[in-house]
C-alpha positions as CSV (number, residue, x, y, z in Angstrom):
1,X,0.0,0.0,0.0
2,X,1.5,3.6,-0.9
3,X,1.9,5.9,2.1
4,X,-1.2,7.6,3.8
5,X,-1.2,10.6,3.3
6,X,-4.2,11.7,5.0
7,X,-7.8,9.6,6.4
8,X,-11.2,10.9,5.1
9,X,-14.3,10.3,7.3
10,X,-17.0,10.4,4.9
11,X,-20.6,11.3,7.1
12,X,-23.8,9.5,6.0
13,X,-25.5,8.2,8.6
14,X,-26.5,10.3,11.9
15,X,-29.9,9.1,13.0
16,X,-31.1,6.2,14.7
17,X,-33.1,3.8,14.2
18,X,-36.2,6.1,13.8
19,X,-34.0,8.4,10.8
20,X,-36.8,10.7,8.9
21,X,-36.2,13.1,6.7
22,X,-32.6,14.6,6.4
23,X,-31.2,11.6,9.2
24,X,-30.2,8.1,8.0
25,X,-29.9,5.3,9.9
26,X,-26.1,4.9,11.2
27,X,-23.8,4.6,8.4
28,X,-20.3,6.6,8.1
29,X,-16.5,5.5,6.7
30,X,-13.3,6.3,7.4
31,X,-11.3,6.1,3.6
32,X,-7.5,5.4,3.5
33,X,-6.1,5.6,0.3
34,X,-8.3,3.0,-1.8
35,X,-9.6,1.1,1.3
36,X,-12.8,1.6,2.7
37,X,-13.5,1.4,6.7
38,X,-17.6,1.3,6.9
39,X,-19.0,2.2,10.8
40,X,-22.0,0.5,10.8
41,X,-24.2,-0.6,8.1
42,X,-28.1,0.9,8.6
43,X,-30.7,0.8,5.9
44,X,-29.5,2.5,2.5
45,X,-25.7,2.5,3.3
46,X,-25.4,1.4,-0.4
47,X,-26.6,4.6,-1.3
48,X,-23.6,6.1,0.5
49,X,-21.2,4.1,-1.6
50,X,-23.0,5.6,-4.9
51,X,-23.1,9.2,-3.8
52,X,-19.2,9.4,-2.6
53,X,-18.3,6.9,-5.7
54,X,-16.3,4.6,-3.2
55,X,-16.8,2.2,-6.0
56,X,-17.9,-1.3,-5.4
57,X,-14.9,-3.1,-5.4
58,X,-12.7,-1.1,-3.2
59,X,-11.0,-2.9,-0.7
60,X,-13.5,-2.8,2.2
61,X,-13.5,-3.8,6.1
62,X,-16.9,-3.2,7.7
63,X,-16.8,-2.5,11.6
64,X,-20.6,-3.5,13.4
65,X,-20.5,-1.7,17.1
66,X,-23.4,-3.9,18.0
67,X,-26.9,-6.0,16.9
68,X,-30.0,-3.7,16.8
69,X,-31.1,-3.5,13.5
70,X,-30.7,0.3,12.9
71,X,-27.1,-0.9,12.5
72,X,-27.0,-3.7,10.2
73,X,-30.1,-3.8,8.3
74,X,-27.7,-2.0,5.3
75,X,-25.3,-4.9,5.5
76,X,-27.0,-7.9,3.1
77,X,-28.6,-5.4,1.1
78,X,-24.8,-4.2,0.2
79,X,-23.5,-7.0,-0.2
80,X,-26.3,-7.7,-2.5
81,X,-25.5,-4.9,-4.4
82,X,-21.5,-5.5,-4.9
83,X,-22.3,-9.0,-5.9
84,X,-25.2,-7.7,-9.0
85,X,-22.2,-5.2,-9.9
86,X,-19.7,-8.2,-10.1
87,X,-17.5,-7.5,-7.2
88,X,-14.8,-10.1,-6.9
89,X,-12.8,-8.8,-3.7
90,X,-13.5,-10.4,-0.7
91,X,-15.5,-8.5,2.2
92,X,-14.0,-8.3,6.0
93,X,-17.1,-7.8,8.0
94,X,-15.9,-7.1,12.5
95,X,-18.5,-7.3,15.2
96,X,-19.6,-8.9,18.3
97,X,-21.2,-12.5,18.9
98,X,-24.0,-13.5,17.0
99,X,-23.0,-11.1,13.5
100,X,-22.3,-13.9,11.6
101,X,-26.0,-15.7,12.1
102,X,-26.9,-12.5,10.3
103,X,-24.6,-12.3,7.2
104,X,-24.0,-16.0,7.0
105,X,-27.7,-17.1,5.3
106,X,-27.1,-14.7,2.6
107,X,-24.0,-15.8,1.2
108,X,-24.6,-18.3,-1.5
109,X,-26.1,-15.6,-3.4
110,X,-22.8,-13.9,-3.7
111,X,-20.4,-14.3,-6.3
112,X,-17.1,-12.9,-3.8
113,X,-15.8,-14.1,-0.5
114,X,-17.1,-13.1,2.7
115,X,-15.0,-13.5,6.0
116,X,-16.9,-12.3,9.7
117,X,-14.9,-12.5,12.5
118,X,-16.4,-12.1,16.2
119,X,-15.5,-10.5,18.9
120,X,-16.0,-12.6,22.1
121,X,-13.7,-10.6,24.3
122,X,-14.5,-7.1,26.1
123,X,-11.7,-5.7,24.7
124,X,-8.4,-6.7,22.1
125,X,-6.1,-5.0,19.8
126,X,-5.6,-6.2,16.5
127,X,-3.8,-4.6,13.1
128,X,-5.3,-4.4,9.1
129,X,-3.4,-3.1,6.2
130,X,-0.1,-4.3,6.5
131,X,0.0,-3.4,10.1
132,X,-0.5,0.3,8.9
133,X,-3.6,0.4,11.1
134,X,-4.1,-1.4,14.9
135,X,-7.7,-1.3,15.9
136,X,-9.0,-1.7,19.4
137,X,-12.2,-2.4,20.4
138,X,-13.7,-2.3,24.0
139,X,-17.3,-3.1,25.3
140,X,-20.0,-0.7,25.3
141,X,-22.1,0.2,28.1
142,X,-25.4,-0.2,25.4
143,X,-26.6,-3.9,24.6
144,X,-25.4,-7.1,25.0
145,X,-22.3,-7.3,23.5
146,X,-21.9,-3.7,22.3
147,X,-18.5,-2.2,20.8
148,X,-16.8,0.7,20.3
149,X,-13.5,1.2,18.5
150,X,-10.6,3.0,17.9
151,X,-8.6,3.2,15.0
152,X,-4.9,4.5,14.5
153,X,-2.2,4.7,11.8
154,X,1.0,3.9,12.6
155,X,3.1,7.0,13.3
156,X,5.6,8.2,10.4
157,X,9.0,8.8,11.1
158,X,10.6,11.8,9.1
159,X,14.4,11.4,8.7
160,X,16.9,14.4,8.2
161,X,18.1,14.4,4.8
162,X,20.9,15.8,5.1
163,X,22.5,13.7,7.2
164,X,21.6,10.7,5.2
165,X,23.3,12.6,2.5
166,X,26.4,13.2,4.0
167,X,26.7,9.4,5.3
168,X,26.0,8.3,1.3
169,X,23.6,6.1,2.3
170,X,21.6,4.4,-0.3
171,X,18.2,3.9,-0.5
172,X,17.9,0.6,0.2
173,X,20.0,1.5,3.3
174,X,17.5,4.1,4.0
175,X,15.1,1.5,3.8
176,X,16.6,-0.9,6.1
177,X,17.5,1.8,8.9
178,X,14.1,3.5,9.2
179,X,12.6,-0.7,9.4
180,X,15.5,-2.3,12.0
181,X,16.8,0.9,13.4
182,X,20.2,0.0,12.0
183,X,21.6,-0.2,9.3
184,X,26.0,-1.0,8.9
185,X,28.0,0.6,5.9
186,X,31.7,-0.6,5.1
187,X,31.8,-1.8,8.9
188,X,30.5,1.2,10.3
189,X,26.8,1.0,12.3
190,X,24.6,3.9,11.5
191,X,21.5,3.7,13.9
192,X,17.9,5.6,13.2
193,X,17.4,7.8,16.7
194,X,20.5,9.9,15.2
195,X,18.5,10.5,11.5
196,X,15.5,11.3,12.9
197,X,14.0,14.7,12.5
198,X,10.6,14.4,13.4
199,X,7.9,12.0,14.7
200,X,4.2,12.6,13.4
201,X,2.3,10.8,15.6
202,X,-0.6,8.4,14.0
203,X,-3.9,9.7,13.2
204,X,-6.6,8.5,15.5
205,X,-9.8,8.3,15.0
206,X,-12.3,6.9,17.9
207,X,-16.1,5.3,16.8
208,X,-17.9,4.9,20.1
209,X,-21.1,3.6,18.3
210,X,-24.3,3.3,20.7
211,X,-23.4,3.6,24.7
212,X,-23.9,5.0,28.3
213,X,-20.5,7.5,28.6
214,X,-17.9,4.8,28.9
215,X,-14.4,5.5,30.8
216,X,-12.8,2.4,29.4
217,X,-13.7,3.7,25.7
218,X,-12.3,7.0,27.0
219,X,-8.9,5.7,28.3
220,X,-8.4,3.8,25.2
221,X,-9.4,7.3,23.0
222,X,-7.0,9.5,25.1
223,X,-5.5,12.4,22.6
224,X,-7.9,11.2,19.6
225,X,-7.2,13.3,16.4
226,X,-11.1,13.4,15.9
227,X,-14.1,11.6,18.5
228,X,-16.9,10.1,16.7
229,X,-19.9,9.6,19.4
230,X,-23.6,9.9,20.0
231,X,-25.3,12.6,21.5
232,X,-28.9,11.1,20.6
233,X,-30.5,13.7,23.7
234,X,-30.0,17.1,25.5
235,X,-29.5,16.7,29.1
236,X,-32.9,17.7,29.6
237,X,-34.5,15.5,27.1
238,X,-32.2,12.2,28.4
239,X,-33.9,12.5,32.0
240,X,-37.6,11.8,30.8
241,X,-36.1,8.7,29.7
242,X,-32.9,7.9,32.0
243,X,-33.5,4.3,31.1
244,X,-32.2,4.7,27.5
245,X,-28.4,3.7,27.2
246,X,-27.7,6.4,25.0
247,X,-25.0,9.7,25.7
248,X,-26.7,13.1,26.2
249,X,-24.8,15.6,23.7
250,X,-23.5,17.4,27.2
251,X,-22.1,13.7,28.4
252,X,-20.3,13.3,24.9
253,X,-18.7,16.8,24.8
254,X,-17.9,16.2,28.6
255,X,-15.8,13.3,27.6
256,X,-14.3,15.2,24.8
257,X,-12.7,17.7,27.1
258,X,-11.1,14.6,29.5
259,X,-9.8,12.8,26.2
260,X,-8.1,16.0,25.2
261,X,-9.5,15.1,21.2
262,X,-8.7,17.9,18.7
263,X,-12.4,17.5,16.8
264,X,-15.5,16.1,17.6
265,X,-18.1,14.9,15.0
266,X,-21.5,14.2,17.5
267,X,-24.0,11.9,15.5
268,X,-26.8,9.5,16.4
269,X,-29.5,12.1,17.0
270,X,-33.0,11.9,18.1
271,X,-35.5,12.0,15.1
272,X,-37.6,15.0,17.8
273,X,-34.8,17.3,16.8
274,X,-36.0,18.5,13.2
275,X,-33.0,20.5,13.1
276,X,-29.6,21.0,15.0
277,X,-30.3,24.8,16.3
278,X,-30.5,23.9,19.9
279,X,-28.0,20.7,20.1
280,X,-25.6,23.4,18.5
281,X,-26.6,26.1,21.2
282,X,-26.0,23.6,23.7
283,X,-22.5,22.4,22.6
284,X,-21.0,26.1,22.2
285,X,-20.3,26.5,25.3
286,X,-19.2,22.8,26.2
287,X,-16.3,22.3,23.9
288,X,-14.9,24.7,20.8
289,X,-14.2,22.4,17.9
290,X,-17.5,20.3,17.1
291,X,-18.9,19.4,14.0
292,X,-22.3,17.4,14.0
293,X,-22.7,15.1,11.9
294,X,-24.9,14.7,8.3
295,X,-25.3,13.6,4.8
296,X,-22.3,14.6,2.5
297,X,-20.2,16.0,5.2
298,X,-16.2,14.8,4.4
299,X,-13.5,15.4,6.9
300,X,-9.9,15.1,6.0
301,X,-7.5,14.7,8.3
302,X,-4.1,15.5,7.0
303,X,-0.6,12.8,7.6
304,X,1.4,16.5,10.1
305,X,1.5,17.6,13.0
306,X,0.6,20.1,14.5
307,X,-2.5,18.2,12.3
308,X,-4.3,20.3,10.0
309,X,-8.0,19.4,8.8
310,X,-10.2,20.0,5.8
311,X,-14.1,20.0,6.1
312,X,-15.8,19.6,2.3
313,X,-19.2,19.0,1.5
314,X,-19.8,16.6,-1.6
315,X,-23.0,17.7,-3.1
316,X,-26.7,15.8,-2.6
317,X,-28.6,17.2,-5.8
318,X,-30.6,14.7,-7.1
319,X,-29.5,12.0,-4.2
């Protein structure tokens, strides 16, 4: 894979599983190069694949945070799709216990293959993409066995140039030093910590899918580049109905602050909001750099440091 330069978060989906009108049901992607990372799979995530021309036989790893329907029900129909458009890639579909009961009856209709591997732990670390990306995933205080994740790049190690010029080292020696940390020329050992000339840390990105506010998600997310999380209520909405395990926006933007993350995207929200006037009036004062989540909405989160971001908007005529 050529380097990353940058990771796009491509919003779809910010409603739940009542989504009318300008909500869909959860649905969203992180995009590395040409390799897709779907969060969640509610009704009509095709339709996100069409409108942002992901293409239907990119490289793609779908990540379920948990089993009500609102966040699957996408998922068959997908694959459905890729398969009458003659995808031939295979499909890495993540998720807790009982996913694969769900994906598994549909897929002798398929013409690709399908691999679904469950989570049975609370939490676990694992890497994709040539170890370019290690995921972590940690139970969420929602349903029964309910996820959230976290997602980050390996970090990119910048070497001074000139020095590498002055020892004549070749590129393959280049090569070798920045992957062992050492590298010996006509007898002599040349180690990395004395080419180095700047460390950019990895871009993170944290997903925390459906959940109560969640300190073991939180320790995990510490110093995210950008927080993904619900914020289905206001404060004053989430106590007529304290028994929903769902985040108040003032409970998501609290944990913001203690995770020190640069950007917040806040999604999942109520189908009584018709707009976002008063979550936005809410948040202002709560926390500086917040973007709420819908339809069309692309992030960019630039490979430097201090990190720099781009917010786009693809357009939805006719879509």
């Amino acid at each position: 894979m050529s380097e990353i330069s940058m990771i796009r978060i491509l919003l779809w989906g910010a409603g739940g599983s009542v989504a009318q009108g300008r909500l869909e049901q959860p649905c969203n992607a992180l995009q590395l190069n040409e390799k897709i990372i779907l969060l969640d799979a509610g009704e009509h995530c095709q339709k996100m694949f069409e409108v942002f021309r992901l293409g239907s036989n990119s490289p793609l790893y779908i990540f379920v945070s948990h089993l009500h329907s609102d966040h699957y029900n996408g998922l068959n129909p997908l694959l459905e799709s890729f398969s009458l458009l003659g995808r031939r890639r295979p499909v890495y579909i993540y998720g807790p216990f009982g996913l694969r009961r769900i994906v598994m009856h549909n897929l002798e209709k398929l013409n690709f293959p399908v691999h679904v591997t469950e989570f049975l732990s609370e939490e676990g670390t694992f890497h994709l993409i040539e170890n370019i990306l290690s995921i972590k995933y940690v139970s969420a205080p929602h349903s029964l066995n309910a996820l959230s994740y976290i997602f980050e790049t390996k970090e990119k190690i910048r070497l001074d140039e000139e020095k590498l010029n002055t020892a004549k080292l070749s590129p393959i020696q280049r090569k070798k030093l920045t992957q062992d940390g050492l590298v010996i020329k006509d007898g002599i050992p040349y180690e990395l910590k004395d080419f180095v000339k700047q460390i950019v840390p990895g871009i993170k990105v944290a997903y925390s899918g459906d959940t109560l506010p969640n300190f073991r998600f939180a320790a995990k997310a510490l110093d995210s580049d950008v927080l993904i999380h619900e914020a289905t209520l206001l404060k004053s909405d989430w106590y007529e109905k304290p028994y929903m395990a769902h985040t108040s926006l003032e409970d998501a933007l609290n944990l913001a602050r203690k995770i020190r993350a640069k950007l917040v995207v806040l999604t999942h929200f109520s189908s009584r909001y018709r707009d976002n006037d008063k979550l936005e009036i809410a948040a202002r004062t709560l926390f500086p750099r917040v973007i709420f989540a819908e339809k069309g909405l692309i992030i960019n989160i630039l490979f430097k440091y201090p990190r720099i971001f781009h917010v786009d908007r693809i357009s939805l005529l006719n879509n």
